[in-house]
C-alpha positions in Angstrom: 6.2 -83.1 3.6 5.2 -85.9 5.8 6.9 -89.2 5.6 5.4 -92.2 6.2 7.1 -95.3 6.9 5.0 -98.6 5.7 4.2 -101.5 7.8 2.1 -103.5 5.7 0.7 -106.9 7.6 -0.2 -110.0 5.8 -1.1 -113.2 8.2 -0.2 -111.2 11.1 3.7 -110.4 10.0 5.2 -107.2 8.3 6.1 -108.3 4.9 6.5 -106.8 1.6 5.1 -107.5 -1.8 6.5 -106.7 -5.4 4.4 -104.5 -7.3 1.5 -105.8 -5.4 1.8 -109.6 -6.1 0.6 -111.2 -3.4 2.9 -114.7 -4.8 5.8 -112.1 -4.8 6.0 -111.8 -0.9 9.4 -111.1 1.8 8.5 -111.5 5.3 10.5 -109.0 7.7 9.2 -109.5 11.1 7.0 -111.3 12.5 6.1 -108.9 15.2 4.2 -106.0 13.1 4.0 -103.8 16.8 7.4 -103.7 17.4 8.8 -102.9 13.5 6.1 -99.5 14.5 7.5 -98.8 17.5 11.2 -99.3 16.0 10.2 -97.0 13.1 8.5 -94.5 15.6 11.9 -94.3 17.5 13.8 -93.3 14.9 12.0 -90.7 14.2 8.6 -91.1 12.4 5.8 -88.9 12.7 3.2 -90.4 11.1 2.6 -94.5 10.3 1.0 -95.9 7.2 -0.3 -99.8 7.6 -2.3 -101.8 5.1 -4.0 -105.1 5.9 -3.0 -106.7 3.0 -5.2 -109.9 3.7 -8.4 -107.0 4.4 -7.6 -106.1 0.7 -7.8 -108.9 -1.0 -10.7 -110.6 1.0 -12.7 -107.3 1.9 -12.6 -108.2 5.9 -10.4 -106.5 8.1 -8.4 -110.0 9.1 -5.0 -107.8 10.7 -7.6 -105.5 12.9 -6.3 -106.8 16.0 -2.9 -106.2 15.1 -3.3 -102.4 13.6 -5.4 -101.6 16.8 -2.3 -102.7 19.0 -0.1 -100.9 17.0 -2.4 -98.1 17.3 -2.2 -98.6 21.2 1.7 -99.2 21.8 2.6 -95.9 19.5 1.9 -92.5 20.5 2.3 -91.2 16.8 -0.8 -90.8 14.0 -1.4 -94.2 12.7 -3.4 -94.2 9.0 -4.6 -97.3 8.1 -6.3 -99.0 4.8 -6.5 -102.6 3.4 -10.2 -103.8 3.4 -12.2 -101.5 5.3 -15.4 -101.6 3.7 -17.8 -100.7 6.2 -18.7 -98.0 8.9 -18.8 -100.4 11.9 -14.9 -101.1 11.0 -14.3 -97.3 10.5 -15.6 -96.5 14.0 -13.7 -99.5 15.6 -10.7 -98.5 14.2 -11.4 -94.4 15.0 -12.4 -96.0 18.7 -9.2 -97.3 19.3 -6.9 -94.3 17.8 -6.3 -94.4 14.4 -6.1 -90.9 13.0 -6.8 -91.5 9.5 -8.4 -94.5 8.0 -8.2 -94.9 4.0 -11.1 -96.8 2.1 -9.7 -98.0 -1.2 -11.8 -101.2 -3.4 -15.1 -99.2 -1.6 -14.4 -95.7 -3.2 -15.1 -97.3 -6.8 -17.7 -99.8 -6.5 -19.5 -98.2 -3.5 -20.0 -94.6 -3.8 -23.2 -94.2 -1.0 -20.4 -95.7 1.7 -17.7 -93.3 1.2 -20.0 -90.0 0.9 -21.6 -91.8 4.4 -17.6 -92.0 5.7 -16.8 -88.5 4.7 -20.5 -86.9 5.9 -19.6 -88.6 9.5 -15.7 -88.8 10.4 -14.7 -86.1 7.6 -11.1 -85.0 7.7 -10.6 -88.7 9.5 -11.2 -90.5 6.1 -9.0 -90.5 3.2 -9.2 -92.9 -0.2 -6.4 -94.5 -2.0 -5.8 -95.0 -5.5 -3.7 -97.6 -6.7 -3.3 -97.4 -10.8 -1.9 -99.4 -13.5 -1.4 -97.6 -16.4 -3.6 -94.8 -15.8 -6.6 -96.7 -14.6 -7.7 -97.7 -11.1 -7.0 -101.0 -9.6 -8.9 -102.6 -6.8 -9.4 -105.7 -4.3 -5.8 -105.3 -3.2 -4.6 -104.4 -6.8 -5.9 -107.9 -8.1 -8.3 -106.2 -10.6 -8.2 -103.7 -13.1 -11.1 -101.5 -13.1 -12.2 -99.1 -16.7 -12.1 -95.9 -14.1 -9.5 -93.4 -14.5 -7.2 -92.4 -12.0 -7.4 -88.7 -12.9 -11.4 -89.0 -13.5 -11.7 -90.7 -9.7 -10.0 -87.7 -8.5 -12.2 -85.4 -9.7 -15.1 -87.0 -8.0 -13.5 -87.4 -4.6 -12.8 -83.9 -4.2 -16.2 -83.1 -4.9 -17.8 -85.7 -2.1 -15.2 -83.8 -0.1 -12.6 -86.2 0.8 -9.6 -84.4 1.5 -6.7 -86.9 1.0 -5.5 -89.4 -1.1 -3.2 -92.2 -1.3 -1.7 -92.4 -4.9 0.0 -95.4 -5.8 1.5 -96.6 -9.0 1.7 -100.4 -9.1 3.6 -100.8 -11.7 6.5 -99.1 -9.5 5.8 -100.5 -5.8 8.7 -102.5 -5.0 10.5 -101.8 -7.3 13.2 -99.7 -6.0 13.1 -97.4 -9.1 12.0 -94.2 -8.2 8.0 -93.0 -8.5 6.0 -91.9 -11.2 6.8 -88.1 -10.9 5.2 -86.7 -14.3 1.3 -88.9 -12.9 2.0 -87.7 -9.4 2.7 -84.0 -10.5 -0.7 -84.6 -12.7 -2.6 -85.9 -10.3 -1.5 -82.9 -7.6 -2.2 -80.0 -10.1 -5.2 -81.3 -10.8 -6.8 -81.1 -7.5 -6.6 -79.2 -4.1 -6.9 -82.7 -1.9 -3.7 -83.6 0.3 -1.8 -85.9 -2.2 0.1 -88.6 -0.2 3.0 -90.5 -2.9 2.9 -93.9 -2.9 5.5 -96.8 -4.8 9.2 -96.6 -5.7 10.1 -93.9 -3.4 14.0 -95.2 -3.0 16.6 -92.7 -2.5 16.9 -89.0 -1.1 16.7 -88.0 -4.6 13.4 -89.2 -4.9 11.8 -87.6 -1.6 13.7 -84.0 -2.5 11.6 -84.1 -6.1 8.6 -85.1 -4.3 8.6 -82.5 -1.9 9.3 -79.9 -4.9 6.4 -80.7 -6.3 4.4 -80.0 -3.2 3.5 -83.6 -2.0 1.5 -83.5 1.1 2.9 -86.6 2.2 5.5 -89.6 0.7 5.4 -93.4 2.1 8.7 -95.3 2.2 8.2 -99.2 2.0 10.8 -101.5 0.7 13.7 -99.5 0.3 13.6 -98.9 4.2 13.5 -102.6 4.5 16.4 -103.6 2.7 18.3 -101.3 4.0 18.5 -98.9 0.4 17.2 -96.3 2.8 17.8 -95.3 6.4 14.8 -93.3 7.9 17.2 -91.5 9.9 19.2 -90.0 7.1 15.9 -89.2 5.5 14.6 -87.4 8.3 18.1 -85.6 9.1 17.6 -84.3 5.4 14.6 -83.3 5.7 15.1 -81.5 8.9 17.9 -79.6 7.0 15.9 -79.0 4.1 13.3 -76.8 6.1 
C-alpha cells in the first residue's frame, strides 16, 4: 500500500482544514516546496497536493506552486483541486505530474472526464469526497443527490482506474477512517482505491492495508506531530 503524504495549498501556503471548512483553517508553512521536499526525504514515495483555492473557485490558482513542487522533487506527484479543463491537465502532465485527479468535473461534467480518460488514461484519476453517503463537490461546499457507491459504478465503466475516496465528515478529525464505506466502496469495484480522511495512527494504516487499499493519504496527523512518516514507513517496510 502506497502512502501519501498531503500537502494541501491554499493562498500559496500548506495548511490544513477541518473536515473541509474552509473557515476552519491551520497554516503550517508557508513554503509548500520545501514541506514536499522535507516529506520526500523522509521517505515518501508518492505526493498527494490539492489546490484548495482551485476547488472552491474552479481555477487552478496554486498551479505555479504544484508545478515547482513537481520540479524540485524527483518522486510521483498526484494532484487535484480545481482542474476542470484539458488545457490544465496537459500543463500539469507537461511539467511532471504523474497523476492528476478531476473531482467537482466528474459529477457535473461527464463529456470532460470520458475526454481525460480517452487521452491521458492511466494519468487521470477522480476523487470522491462524501458526506453521508452522497457526493460532495466545489471543494466539499455542496452536497450533491449522487451516491458515492452509484458514481463508482460509472467511473469504472468510462475506465478510470483510480479513485480518491474521502469521507468529510472524518478529515481532520484525528479519529480514524470510515473502514466499513471504504471496504464497500473497494469490494465494489476493481479501480485502485486510494483512502482519504482520518487516517491517524499505525492502527489505522495496518486495517487499511488489510482490506487491500491501493493507496492511504496521511494529512493532519503528520502535521501535528500524532504521526511520524518515518515510523509509518519503518512499519510498513516491516510489514512486507
Amino acid at each position: 500500500m502506497i502512502l501519501f503524504p498531503a500537502v494541501d495549498i491554499r493562498g500559496g501556503k500548506c495548511v490544513r482544514l477541518t473536515q473541509g471548512d474552509y473557515n476552519k483553517e491551520k497554516v503550517y508553512s508557508d513554503a509548500p516546496t520545501e514541506m514536499a521536499k522535507e516529506w520526500q526525504g523522509k521517505g515518501a514515495e508518492c505526493l498527494h497536493i490539492v489546490d484548495l483555492d482551485g476547488a472552491k473557485t474552479g481555477e487552478s490558482i496554486n498551479k505555479a506552486a504544484i508545478q515547482a513542487i513537481a520540479e524540485e522533487t524527483n518522486i510521483p506527484v498526484q494532484v487535484g483541486g480545481g482542474i476542470r479543463s484539458l488545457s490544465v491537465i496537459e500543463d500539469y502532465v507537461a511539467s511532471g505530474i504523474n497523476r492528476v485527479i478531476i473531482g467537482t468535473a466528474a459529477i457535473n461534467d461527464k463529456k470532460f472526464l470520458m475526454d481525460a480518460v480517452e487521452k491521458y488514461g492511466s494519468k487521470i484519476a477522480v476523487s470522491i469526497d462524501a458526506r453521508n453517503g452522497f457526493v460532495a463537490t466545489d471543494g466539499w461546499t455542496k452536497d450533491s443527490t449522487v451516491k458515492a457507491i452509484d458514481l463508482v459504478k460509472d467511473l469504472e465503466a468510462i475506465g478510470v482506474e483510480t479513485i480518491v475516496y474521502t469521507d468529510i465528515l472524518k478529515d481532520g478529525m484525528l479519529k480514524g477512517p470510515n473502514f466499513e464505506e471504504l471496504q464497500t466502496i473497494n469490494d465494489a469495484t476493481t479501480m485502485n482505491v486510494i483512502a482519504s480522511g482520518g487516517v491517524s495512527s499505525k492502527e489505522d494504516i495496518h486495517k487499511l492495508k488489510n482490506l487491500n487499499m491501493y493507496g492511504a493519504i496521511i494529512g493532519k496527523a503528520l502535521y501535528d506531530g500524532t504521526l511520524k512518516f518515518e515510523d509509518v514507513l519503518d512499519g510498513e517496510e516491516n510489514a512486507r
